[in-house]
Residue, then its C-alpha position, 0 to 999 in steps of 0.5 A: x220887837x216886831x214890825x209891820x209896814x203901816x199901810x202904804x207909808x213907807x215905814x214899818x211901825x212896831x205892834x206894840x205902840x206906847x199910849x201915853x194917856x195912862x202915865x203915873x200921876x202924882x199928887x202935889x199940893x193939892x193938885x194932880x198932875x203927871x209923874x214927869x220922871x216916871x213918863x220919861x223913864x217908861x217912854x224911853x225903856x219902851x223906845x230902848x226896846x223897839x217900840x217906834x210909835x207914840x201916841x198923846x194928846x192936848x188933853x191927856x193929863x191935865x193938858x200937860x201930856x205933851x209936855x211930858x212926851x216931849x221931854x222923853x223924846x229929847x236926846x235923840x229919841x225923837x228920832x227914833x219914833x213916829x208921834x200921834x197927836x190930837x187936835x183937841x176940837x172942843x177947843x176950837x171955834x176958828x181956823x185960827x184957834x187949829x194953827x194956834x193949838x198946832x203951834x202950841x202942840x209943836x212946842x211942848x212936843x219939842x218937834x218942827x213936825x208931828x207925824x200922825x195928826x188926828x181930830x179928838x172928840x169930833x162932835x160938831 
């Protein structure tokens, strides 16, 4: 894998990121929804092989996206990456409704931290 420093934070981040927007969906029940087993195992080969940033998102799959991201990162593989986020603004109408979506980011996410926290969908 090759890196690269990341601006002027301090780190090198790998050029191959891990978007995990387009991981497998199955269909169970009439209902659409991530292949959690799948997501894990491609997260996880990728981080096996250098990959060091990975990037999700409140909305992504049904809202379930960081669910999944967090599951793979258990293990010990937290440890091993940087994670991109996005606070999911249309969902936003208050200073309050930002803390309560962060907190819920954190917790399926499995993390006390979230390296790179972005605005998805600023259109107001």
């Amino acid at each position: 894998m090759q890196y690269v420093p990341f601006g002027k934070l301090g780190f090198e981040v790998s050029r191959l990121g891990f978007g995990a927007m387009r991981i497998p969906m199955i269909e169970e029940n009439g209902e659409r929804h991530p292949d959690v087993q799948r997501g894990v195992e491609l997260i996880r080969h990728a981080i096996d092989q250098g990959v060091n940033y990975v990037d999700t998102a409140y909305v992504y799959s049904g809202k379930q996206n960081e669910d999944m991201v967090g599951e793979a990162l258990k293990g010990g593989y937290r440890e091993k990456v940087k994670i991109a986020t996005k606070l999911a603004c249309p969902y936003i109408e208050s200073r309050a409704d930002m803390d309560k979506m962060l907190d819920e980011q954190l917790k399926k996410l499995g993390t006390d931290h979230i390296d790179f926290y972005l605005l998805h969908a600023l259109n107001k």
